[in-house]
Structures are given as C-alpha cells and as structure tokens.
C-alpha positions as CSV (number, residue, x, y, z in Angstrom):
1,X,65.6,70.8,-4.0
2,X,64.8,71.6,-0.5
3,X,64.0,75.5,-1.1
4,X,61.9,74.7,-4.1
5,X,59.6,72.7,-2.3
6,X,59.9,75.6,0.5
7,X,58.9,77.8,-1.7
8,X,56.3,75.7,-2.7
9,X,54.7,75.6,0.9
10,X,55.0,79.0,1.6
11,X,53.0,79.7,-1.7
12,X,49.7,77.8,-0.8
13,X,50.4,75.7,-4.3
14,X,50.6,72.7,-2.2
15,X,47.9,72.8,-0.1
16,X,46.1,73.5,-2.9
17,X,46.3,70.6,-5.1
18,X,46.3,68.9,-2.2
19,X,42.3,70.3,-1.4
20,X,41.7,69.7,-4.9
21,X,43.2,66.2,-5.6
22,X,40.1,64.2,-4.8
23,X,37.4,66.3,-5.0
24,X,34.2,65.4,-7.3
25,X,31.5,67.7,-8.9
26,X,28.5,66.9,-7.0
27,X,25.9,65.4,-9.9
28,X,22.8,67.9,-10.4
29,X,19.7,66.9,-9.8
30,X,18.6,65.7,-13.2
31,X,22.1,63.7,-13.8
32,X,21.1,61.7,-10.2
33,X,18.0,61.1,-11.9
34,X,19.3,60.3,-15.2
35,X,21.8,57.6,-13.8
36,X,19.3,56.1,-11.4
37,X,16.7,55.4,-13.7
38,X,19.1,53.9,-16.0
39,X,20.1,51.6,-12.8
40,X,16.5,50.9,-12.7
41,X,16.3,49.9,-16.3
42,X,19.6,47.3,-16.1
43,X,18.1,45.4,-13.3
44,X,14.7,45.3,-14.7
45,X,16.5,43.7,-17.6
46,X,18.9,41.6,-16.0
47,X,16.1,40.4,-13.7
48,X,13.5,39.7,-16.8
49,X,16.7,38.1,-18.8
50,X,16.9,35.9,-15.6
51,X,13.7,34.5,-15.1
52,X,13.1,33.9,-19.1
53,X,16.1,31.5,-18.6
54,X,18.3,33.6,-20.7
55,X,20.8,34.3,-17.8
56,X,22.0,31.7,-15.8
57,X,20.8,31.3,-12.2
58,X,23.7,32.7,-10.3
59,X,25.1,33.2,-6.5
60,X,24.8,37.3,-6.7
61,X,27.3,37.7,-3.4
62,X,29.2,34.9,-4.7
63,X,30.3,37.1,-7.7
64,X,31.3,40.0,-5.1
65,X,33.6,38.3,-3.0
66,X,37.3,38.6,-4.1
C-alpha cells in the first residue's frame, strides 16, 4: 500500500484534491444580489408576521444558543 500512495504523492493527485476539497465558486454579482434581496424579503415577512401577532414574541439569541 505504501508505494501506491507514493506514487500518489509524487503525481501531484494528492495535493490536488487536497487544493480542491473545500473550495467554493465565488457567487456572481447578480446571484449576491439575488440571495440578499430574498434575505431582505424573509425578514420583512417574519418581522410584519411578528408584529400582526401571527408569530410569537420570541428571545432571537435565545434560539441560537446550543
């Protein structure tokens, strides 16, 4: 097993998928946009939901903690 995994090294596979393992497409521009403005549009509705009395009044770091 040893030599495969040489072999492995030597051949840059590793260091490879190592580089690669983690790494995220940075959003464009519009798809930032996109996603923010749907933020936007969950906590205009959460917060409206809220004050109609719809939503009960809650402890919003409470809910974080683990």
């Amino acid at each position: 097993m040893r030599r495969a995994k040489k072999r492995w090294q030597a051949s840059g596979k590793l260091l490879q998928v190592k580089k690669v393992q983690f790494f995220e497409v940075e959003k464009s521009r519009n798809m930032r946009r996109r996603s923010a403005v749907r933020r936007k549009q969950l906590t205009d509705k959460t917060e409206y939901l809220r004050k109609v009395g719809r939503l009960p009044e809650e402890d919003r770091f409470q809910d974080k903690r683990w």
